[in-house]
C-alpha positions in Angstrom: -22.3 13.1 111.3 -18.8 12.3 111.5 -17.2 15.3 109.6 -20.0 16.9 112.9 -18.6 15.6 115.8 -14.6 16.3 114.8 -15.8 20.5 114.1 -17.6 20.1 117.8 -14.3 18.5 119.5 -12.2 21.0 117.6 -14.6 23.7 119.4 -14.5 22.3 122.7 -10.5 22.0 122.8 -10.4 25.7 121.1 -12.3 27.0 124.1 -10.4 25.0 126.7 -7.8 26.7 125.6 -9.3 29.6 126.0 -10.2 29.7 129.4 -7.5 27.9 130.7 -5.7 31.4 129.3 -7.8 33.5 131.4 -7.3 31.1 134.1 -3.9 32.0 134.0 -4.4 35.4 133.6 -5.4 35.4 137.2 -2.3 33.6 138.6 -0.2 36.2 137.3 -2.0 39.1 138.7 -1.1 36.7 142.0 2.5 36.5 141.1 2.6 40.4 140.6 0.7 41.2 143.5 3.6 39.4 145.7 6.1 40.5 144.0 5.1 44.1 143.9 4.7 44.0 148.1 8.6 43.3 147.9 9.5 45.7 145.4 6.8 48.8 146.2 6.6 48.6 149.8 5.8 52.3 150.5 3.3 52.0 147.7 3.0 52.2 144.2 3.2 55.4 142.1 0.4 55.1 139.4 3.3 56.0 136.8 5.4 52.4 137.4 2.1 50.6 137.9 3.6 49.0 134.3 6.4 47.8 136.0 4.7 45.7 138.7 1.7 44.8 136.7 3.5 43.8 133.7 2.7 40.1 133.1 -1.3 40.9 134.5 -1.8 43.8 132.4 -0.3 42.2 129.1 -2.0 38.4 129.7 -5.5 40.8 130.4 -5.4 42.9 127.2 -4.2 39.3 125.3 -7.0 37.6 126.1 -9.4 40.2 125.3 -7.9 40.9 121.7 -7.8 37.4 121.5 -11.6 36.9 122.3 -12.1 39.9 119.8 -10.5 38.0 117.3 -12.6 34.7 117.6 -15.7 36.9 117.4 -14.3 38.8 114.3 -13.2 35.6 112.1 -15.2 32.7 113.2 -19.0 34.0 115.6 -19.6 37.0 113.6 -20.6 37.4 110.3 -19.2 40.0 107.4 -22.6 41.7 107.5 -23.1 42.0 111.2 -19.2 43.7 111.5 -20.3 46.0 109.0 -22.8 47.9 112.1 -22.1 49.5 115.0 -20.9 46.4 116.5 -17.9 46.0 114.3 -16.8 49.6 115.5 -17.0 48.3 118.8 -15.1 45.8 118.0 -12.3 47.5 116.5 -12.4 50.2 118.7 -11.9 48.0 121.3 -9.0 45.8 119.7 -7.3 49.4 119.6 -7.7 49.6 123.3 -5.9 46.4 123.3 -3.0 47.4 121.5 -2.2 50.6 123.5 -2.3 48.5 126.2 0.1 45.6 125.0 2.5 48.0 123.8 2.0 49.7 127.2 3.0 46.5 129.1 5.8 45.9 126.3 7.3 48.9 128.2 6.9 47.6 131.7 8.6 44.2 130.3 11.9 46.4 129.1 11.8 48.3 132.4 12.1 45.4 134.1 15.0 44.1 132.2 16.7 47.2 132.6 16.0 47.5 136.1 18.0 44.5 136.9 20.6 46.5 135.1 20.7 48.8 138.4 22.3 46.5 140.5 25.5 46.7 142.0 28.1 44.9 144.1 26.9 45.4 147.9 29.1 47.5 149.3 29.0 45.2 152.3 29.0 41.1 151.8 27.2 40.5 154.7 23.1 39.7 154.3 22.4 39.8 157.6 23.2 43.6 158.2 21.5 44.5 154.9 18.4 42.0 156.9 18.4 45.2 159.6 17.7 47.7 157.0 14.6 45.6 155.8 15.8 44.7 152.2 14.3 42.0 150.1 15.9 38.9 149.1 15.3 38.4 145.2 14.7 34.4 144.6 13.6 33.8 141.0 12.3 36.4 138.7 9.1 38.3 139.9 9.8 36.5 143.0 10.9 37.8 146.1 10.8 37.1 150.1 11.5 38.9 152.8 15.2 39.0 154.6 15.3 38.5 157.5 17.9 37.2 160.7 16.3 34.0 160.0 17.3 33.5 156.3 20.2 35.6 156.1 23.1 33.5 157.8 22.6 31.3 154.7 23.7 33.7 152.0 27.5 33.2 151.6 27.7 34.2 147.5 28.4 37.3 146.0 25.9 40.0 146.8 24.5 42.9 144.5 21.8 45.6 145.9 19.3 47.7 144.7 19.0 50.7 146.7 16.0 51.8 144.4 13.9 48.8 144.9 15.4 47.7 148.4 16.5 44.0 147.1 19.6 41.8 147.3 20.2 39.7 145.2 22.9 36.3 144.9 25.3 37.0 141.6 23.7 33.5 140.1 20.2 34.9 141.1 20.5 38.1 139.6 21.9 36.7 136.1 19.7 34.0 135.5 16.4 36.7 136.6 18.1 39.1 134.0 18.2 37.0 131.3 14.9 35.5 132.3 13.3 39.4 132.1 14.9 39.5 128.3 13.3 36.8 127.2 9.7 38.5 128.4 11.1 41.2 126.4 11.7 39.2 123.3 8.5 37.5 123.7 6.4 40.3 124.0 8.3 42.0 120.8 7.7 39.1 118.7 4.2 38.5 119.7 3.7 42.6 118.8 5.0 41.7 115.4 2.7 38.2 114.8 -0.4 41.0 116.0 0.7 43.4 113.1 0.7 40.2 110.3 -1.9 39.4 111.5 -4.0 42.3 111.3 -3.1 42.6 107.8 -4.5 38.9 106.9 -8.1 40.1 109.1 -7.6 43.5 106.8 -8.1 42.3 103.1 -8.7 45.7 101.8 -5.4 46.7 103.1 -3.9 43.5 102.1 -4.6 44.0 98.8 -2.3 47.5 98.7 0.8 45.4 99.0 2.2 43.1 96.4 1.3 39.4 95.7 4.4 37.9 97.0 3.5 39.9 100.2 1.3 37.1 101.6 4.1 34.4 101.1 6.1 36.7 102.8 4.2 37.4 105.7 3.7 33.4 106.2 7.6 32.7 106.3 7.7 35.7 108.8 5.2 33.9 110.9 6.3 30.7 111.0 10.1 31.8 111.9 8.4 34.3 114.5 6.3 31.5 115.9 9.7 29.5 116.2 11.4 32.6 118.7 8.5 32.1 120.5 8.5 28.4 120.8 12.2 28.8 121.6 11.3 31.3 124.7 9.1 29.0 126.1 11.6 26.2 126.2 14.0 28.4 127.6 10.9 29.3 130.3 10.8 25.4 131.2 14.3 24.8 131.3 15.2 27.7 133.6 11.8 29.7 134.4 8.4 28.3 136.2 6.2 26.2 134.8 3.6 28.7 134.5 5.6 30.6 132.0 5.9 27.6 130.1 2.9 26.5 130.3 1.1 29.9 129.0 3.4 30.8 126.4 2.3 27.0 124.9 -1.3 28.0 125.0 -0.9 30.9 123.1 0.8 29.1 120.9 -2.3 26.6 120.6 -4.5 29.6 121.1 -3.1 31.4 117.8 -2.8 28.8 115.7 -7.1 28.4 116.1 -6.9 32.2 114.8 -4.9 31.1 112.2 -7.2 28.5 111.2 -10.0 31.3 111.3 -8.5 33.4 109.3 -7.7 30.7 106.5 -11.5 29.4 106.8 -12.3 33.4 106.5 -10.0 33.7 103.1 -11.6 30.7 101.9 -15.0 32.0 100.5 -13.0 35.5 99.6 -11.1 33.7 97.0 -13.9 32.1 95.7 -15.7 35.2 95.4 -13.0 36.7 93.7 -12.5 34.0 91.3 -16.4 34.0 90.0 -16.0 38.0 90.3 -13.2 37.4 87.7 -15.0 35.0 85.8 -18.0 36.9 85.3 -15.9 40.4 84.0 -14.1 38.4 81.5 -15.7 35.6 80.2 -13.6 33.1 77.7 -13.4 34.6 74.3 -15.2 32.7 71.5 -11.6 32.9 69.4 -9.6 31.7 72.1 -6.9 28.6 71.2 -9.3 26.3 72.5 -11.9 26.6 70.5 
């Protein structure tokens, strides 16, 4: 009864986790709808759509793959993903990737937008106010400038006349660097997805060479550390939303690790009495 209960709290905390990811899935389709009003005022063309639904569109296809992932190695069994519904399934996990890849590109065009800044041309904020520019406050956050708020901005200024912002020198650094962590994040997490597709994939596991799997755990746990590391460097100097969802995942993915292990479990086994049965012990073997 014991052994019970700790497999029912496990569950309960597993799917916590899980919705308190979709939860924030919503608050950053919040923080990109207010920051794209800043940055797209005249609208926004469906080809940049990336670029100011980055963080929604990526935390959206996540959670999806991640739900499709909990169905495929824990709820469903081997024979039921053998129908239609495991070509569902995989079709849509497809889906999913296009789209995290797609928002992968949105992430480095938003790094390398920062990059189009330049020294304002003229250091006072108050006349750039007149021409109704934006004042760029943290990364993916942004306010209006106005006669009210300009007087106080006495640092060095950069502008960029293709998204209409100014932005303070310390600003502007600390929300590039900021925008290269998402980048960094997002590449390493593309790189966890492809290991661990291959441990879900045992057929196409078993192409590559035994020391492969001790490989790809190494590769995992030093990938799981850059990610860890980015969402220090989110609490330190980002919002605590950032911080906060890149430790979920991190809680989130280690359940899927668990699943998978579980999943390997009676695999091996199989395997083993497979073996045992195509070559039994030989009657003149040293032990007898």
């Amino acid at each position: 009864m014991l052994h019970v209960n700790r497999l029912n709290w496990f569950a309960v905390f597993k799917y916590l986790v899980y919705a308190a990811l979709i939860v924030n899935a919503a608050l950053f389709f919040k923080d990109d709808w207010e920051a794209a009003s800043h940055l797209f005022r005249d609208g926004l063309p469906l080809a940049r759509i990336i670029e100011g639904f980055a963080a929604s569109i990526d935390t959206a296809a996540w959670v999806i793959l991640l739900l499709l992932f909990e169905l495929e190695t824990c709820q469903l069994s081997e024979e039921v993903l053998t129908r239609p519904i495991g070509l569902v399934i995989r079709g849509l996990r497809v889906l999913c990737y296009g789209v995290i890849v797609y928002a992968f590109t949105g992430y480095l065009g938003k790094a390398l937008g920062f990059g189009l800044y330049a020294p304002a041309a003229i250091p006072d904020a108050c006349a750039w106010a007149m021409k109704q520019f934006s004042l760029l406050v943290e990364l993916d956050e942004y306010q209006a400038l106005t006669a009210g708020n300009c007087a106080g901005i006495t640092g060095a200024l950069f502008i960029s006349e293709q998204t209409r912002t100014l932005a303070e020198a310390g600003t502007l650094i600390q929300a590039t660097r900021l925008a290269w962590v998402d980048v960094v994040n997002a590449g390493t997490w593309l790189l966890i997805l492809a290991l661990l597709e291959l441990d879900v994939r045992p057929g196409v596991k078993g192409l590559f060479p035994g020391w492969f799997a001790t490989a790809s755990r190494l590769a995992k746990y030093l990938l799981y550390a850059i990610i860890a590391g980015a969402a220090v460097y989110w609490g330190i100097f980002g919002t605590l939303l950032d911080f906060w969802d890149a430790f979920l995942w991190i809680a989130a993915f280690v359940f899927i690790e668990r699943n998978v292990w579980k999943l390997d479990e009676p695999r091996v086994i199989a395997k083993e009495e497979t073996a045992k049965t195509l070559d039994p012990p030989s009657r003149h073997s040293r032990r007898s």
